[in-house]
Backbone as ProteinMPNN parsed JSONL, in Angstrom:
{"seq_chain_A": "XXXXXXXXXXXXXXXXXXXXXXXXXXXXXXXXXXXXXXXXXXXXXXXXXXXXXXXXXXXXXXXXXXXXXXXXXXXXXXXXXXXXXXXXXXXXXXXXXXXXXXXXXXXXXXXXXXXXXXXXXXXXXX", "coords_chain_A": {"N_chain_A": [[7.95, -4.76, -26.851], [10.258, -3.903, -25.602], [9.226, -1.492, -24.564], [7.536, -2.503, -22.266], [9.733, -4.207, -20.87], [10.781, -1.916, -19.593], [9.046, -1.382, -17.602], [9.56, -3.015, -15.465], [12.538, -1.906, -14.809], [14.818, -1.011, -12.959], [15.579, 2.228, -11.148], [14.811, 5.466, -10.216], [13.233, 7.404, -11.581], [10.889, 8.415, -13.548], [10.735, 6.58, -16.622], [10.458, 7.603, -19.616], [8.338, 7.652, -23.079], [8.554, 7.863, -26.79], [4.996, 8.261, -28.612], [3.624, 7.308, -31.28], [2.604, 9.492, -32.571], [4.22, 11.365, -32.31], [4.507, 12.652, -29.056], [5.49, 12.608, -25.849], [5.342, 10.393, -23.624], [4.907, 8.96, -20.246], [5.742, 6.266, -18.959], [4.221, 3.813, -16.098], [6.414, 2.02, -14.031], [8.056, -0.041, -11.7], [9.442, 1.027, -9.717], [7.714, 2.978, -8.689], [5.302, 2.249, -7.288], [3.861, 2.712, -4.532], [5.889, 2.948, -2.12], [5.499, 2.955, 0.896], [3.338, 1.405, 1.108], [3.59, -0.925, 0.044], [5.448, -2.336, 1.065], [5.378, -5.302, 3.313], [4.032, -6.003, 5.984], [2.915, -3.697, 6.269], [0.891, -3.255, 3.944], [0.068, -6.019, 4.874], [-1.96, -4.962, 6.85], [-3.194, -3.001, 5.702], [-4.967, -3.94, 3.911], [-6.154, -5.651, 5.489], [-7.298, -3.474, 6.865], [-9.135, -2.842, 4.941], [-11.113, -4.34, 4.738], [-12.692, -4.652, 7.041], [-14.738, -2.792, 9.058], [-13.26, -1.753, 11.456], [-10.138, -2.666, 13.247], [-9.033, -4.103, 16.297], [-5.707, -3.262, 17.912], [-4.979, -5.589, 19.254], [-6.253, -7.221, 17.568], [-5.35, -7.29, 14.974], [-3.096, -7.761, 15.753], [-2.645, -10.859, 15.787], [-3.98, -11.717, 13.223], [-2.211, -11.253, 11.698], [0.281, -12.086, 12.631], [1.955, -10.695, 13.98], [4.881, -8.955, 16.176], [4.228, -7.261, 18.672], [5.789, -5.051, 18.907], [6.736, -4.603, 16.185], [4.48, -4.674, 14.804], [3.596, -1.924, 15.895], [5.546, -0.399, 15.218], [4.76, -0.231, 12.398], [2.725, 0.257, 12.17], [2.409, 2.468, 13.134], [3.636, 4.217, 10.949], [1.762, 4.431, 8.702], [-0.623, 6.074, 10.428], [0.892, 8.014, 10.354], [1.17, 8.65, 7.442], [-1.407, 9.509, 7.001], [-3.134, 7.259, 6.182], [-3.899, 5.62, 7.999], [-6.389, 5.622, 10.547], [-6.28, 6.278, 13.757], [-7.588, 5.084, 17.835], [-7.767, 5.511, 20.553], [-8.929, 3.957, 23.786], [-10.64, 2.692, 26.641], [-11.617, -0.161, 28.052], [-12.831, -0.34, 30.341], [-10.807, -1.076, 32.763], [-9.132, -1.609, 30.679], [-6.698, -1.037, 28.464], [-7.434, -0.035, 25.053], [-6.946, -0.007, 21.515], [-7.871, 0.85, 18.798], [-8.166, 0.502, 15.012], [-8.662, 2.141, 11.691], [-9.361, 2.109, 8.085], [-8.473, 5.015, 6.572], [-10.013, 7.272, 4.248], [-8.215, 8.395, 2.691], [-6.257, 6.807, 2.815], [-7.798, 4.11, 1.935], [-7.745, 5.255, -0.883], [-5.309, 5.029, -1.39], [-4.595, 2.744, -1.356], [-5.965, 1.854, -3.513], [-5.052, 2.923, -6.047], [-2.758, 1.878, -5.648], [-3.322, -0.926, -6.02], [-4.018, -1.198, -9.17], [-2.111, 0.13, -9.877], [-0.605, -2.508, -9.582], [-1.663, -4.153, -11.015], [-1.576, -3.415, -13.297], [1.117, -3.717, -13.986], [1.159, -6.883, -13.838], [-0.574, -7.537, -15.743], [1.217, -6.409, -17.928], [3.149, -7.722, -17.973], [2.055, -10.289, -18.465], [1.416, -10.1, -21.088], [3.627, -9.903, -22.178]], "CA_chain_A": [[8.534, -5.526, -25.769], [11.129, -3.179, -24.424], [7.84, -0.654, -23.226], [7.223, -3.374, -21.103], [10.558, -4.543, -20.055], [10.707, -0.661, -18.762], [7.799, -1.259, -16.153], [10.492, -3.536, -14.423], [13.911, -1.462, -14.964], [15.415, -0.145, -11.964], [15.427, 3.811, -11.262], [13.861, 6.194, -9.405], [13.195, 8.204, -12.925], [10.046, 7.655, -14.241], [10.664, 6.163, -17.969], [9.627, 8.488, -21.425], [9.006, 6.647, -24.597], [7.615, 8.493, -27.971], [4.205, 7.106, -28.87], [3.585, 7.41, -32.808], [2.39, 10.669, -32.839], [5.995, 11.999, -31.677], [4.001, 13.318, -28.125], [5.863, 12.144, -25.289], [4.123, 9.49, -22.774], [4.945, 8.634, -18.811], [5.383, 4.916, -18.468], [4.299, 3.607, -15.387], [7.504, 1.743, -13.565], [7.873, -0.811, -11.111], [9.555, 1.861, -8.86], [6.485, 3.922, -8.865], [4.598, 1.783, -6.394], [3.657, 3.374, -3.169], [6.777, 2.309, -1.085], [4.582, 2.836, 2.551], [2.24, 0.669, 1.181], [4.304, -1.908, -0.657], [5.941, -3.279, 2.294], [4.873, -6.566, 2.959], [3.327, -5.966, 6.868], [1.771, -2.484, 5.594], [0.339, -3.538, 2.843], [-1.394, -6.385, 5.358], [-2.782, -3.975, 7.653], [-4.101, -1.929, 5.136], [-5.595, -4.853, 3.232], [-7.278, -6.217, 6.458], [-8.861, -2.605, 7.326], [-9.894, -2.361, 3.916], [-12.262, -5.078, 3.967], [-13.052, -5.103, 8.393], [-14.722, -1.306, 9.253], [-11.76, -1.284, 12.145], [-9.766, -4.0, 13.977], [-8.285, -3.977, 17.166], [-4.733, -4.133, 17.625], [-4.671, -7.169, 19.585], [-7.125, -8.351, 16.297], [-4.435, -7.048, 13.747], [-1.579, -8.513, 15.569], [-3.118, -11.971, 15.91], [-4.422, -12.081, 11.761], [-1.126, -11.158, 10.309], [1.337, -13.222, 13.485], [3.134, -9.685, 13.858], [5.225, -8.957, 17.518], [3.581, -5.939, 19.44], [6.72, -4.075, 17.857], [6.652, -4.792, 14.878], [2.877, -4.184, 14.727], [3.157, -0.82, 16.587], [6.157, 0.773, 14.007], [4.149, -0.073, 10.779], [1.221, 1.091, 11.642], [2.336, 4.523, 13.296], [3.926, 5.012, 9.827], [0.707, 4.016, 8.135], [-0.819, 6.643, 10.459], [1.587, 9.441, 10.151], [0.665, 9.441, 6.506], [-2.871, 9.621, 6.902], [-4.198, 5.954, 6.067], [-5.069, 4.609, 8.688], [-6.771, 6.628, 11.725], [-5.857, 4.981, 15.711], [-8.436, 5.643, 18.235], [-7.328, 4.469, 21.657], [-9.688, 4.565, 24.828], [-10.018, 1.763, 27.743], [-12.756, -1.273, 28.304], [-13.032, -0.728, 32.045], [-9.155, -0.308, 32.764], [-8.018, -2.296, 29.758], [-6.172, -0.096, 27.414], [-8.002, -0.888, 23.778], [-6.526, 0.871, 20.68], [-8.494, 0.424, 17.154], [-7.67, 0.865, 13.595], [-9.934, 2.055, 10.404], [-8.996, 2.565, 7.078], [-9.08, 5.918, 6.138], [-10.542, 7.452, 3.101], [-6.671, 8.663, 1.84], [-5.478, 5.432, 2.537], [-8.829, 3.709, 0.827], [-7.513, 6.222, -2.123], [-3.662, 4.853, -1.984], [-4.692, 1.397, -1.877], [-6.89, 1.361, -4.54], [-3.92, 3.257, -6.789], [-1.41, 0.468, -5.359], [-3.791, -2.203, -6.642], [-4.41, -0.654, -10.237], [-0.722, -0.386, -10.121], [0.14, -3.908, -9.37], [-2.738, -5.238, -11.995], [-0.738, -3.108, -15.001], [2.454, -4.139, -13.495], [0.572, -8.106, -13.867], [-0.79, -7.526, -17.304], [2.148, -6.397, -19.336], [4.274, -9.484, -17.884], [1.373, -11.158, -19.145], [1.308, -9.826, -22.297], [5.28, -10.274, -22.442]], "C_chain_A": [[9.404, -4.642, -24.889], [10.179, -2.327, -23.947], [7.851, -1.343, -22.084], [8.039, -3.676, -20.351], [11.046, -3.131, -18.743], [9.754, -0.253, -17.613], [9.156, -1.568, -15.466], [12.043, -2.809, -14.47], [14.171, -0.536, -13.649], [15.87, 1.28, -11.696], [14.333, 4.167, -10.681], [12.861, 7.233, -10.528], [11.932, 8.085, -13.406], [10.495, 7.727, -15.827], [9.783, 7.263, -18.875], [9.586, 7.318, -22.206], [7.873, 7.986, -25.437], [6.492, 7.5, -28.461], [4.033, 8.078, -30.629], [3.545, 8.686, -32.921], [3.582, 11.774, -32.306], [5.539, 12.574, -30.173], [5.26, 12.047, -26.846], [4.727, 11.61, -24.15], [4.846, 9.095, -21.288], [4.686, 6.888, -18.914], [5.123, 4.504, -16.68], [5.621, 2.192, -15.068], [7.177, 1.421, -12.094], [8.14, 0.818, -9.488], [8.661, 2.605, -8.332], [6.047, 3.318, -8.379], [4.976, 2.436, -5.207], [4.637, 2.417, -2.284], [6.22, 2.212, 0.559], [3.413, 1.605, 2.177], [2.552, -0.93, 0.73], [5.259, -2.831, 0.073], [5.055, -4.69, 2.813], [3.723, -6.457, 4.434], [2.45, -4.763, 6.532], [0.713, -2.64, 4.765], [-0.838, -4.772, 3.723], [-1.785, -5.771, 6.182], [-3.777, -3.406, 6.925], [-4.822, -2.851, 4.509], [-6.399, -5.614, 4.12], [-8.213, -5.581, 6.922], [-9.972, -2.307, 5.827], [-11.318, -3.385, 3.708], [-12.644, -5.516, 5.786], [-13.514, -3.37, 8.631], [-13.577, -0.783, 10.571], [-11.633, -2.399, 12.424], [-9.219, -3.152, 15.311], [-6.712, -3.964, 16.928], [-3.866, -5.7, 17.929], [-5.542, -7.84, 18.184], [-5.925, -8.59, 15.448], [-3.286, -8.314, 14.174], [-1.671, -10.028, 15.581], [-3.606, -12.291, 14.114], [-3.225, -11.843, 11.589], [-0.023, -11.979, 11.771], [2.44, -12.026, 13.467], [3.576, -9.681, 15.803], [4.427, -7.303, 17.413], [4.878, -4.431, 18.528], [6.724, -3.556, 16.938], [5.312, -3.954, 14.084], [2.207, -2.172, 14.773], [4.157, -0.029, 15.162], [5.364, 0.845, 12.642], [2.912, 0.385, 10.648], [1.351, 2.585, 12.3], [2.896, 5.009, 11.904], [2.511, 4.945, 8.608], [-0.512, 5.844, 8.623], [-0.508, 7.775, 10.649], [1.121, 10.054, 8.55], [-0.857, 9.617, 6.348], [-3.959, 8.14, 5.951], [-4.584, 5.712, 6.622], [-5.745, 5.849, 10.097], [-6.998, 5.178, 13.165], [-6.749, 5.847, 16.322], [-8.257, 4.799, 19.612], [-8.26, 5.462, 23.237], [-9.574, 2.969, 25.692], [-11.534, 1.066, 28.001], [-12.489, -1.276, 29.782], [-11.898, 0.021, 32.131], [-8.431, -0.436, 31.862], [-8.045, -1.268, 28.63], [-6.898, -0.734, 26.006], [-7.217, 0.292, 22.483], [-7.084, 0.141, 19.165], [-7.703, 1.103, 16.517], [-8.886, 1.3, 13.111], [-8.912, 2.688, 9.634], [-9.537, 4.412, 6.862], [-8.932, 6.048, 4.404], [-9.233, 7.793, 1.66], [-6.062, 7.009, 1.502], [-6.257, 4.383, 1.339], [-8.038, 4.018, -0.5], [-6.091, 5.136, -2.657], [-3.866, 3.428, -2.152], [-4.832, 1.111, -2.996], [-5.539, 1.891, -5.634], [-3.294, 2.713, -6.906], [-1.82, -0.775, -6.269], [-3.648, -2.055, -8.207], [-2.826, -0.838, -10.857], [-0.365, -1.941, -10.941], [-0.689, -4.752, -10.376], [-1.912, -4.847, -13.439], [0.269, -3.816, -14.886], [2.303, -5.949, -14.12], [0.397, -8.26, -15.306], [0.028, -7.055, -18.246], [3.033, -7.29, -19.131], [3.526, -10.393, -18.408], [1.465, -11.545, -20.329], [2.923, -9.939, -23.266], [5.186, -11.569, -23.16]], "O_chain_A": [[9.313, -4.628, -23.662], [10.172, -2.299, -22.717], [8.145, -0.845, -20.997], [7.747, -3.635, -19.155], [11.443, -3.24, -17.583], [9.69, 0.779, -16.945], [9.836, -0.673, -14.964], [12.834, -3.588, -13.938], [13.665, 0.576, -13.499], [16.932, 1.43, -12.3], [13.254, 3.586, -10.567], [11.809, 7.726, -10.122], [12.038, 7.017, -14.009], [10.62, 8.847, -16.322], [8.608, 7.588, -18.699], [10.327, 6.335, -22.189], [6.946, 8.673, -25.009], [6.708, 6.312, -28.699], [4.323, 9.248, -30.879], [4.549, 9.18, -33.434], [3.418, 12.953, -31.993], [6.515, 13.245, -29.834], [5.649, 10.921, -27.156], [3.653, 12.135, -23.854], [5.959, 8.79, -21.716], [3.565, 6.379, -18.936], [5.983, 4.994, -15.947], [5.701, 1.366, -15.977], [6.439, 2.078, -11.36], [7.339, 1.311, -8.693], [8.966, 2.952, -7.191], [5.635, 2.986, -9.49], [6.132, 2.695, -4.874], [4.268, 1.337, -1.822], [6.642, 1.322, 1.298], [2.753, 1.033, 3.045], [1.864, -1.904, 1.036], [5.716, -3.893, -0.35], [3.892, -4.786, 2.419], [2.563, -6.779, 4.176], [1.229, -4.923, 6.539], [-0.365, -2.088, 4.987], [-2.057, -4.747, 3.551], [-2.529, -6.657, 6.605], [-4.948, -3.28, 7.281], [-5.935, -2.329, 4.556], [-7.336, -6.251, 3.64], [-9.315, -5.975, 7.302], [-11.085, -1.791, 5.727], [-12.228, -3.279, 2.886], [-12.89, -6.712, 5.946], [-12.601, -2.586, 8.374], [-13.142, 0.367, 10.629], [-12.468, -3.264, 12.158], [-9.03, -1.938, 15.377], [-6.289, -4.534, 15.922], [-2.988, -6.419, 17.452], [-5.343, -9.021, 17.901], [-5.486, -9.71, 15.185], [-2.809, -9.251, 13.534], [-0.583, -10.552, 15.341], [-3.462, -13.49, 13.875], [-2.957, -12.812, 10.878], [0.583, -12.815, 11.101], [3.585, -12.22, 13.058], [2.841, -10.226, 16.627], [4.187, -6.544, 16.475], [4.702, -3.39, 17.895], [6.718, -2.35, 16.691], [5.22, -3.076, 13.226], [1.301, -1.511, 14.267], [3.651, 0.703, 14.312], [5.355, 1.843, 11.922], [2.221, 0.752, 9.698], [0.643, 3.566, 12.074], [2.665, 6.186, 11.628], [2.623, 5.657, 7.609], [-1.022, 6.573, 7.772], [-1.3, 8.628, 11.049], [0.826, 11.218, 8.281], [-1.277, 9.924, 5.233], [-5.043, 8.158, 5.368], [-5.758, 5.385, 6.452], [-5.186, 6.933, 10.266], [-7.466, 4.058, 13.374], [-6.956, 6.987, 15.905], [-8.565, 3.612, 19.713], [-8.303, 6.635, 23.61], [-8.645, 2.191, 25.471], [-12.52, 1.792, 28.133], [-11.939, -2.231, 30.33], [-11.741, 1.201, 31.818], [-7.354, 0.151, 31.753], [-9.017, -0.791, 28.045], [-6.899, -1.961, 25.911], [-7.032, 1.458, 22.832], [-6.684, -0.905, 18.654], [-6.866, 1.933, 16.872], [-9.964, 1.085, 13.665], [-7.994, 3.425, 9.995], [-10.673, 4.869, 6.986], [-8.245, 5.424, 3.596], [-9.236, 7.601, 0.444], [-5.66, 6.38, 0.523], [-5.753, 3.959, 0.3], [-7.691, 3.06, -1.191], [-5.875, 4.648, -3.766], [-3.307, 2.881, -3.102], [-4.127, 0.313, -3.614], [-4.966, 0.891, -6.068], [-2.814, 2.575, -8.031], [-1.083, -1.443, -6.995], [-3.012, -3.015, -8.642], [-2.409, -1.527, -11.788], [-0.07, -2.329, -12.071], [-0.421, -5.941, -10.549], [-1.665, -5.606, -14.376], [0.419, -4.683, -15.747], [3.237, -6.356, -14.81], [1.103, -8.995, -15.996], [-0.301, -7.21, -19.422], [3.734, -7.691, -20.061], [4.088, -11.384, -18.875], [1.564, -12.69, -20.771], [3.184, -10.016, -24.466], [6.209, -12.151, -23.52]]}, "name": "protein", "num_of_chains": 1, "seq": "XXXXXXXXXXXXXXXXXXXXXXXXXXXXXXXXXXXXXXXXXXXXXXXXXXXXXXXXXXXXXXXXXXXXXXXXXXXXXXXXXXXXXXXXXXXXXXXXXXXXXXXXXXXXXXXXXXXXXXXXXXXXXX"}
């Protein structure tokens, strides 16, 4: 039980414990979730390109009810770290700016999720 209560314990640290064989082991810890991705508007961006091959950002900001602001800071930090890739060109005169998941981000998602399913199953198992 306390293994488990150590997913959720506060710290930047990642957690040791001894497993039988006296070897030391790496618990995974709540902290240990991808903080860029774990944000609540990040996390839907990246969860809407992951399953649309791009969106617009007038698409994005209209599925998740974000302001143009709002919309614009979370996803330049999205693509500063290399998740998402922006691709901005013009329908006639009208400015258009897409999204797509990229293949890093693909990567950090899928890690985030895997995460958040252990994170799920030892509260379960609590």
């Amino acid at each position: 039980m306390a293994a488990k209560l150590g997913a959720f314990r506060e710290g930047r640290e990642e957690k040791t414990r001894r497993t039988p064989a006296g070897t030391r082991q790496q618990e995974s810890t709540a902290t240990n979730l991808d903080r860029l991705i774990h944000e609540r508007t990040r996390l839907a961006i990246i969860s809407a390109l992951a399953v649309n091959t791009s969106l617009t950002f007038s698409e994005l900001k209209e599925l998740l009810g974000a302001s143009d602001g709002n919309l614009s800071v979370h996803a330049r930090k999205l693509e500063d770290a290399g998740y998402i890739a922006c691709t901005k060109s013009f329908a006639g005169r009208v400015p258009k700016t897409e999204y797509r998941l990229t293949t890093a981000g693909r990567r950090a998602l899928e890690k985030y999720l895997n995460h958040m399913e252990a994170l799920i199953q030892a509260t379960r198992e609590g």
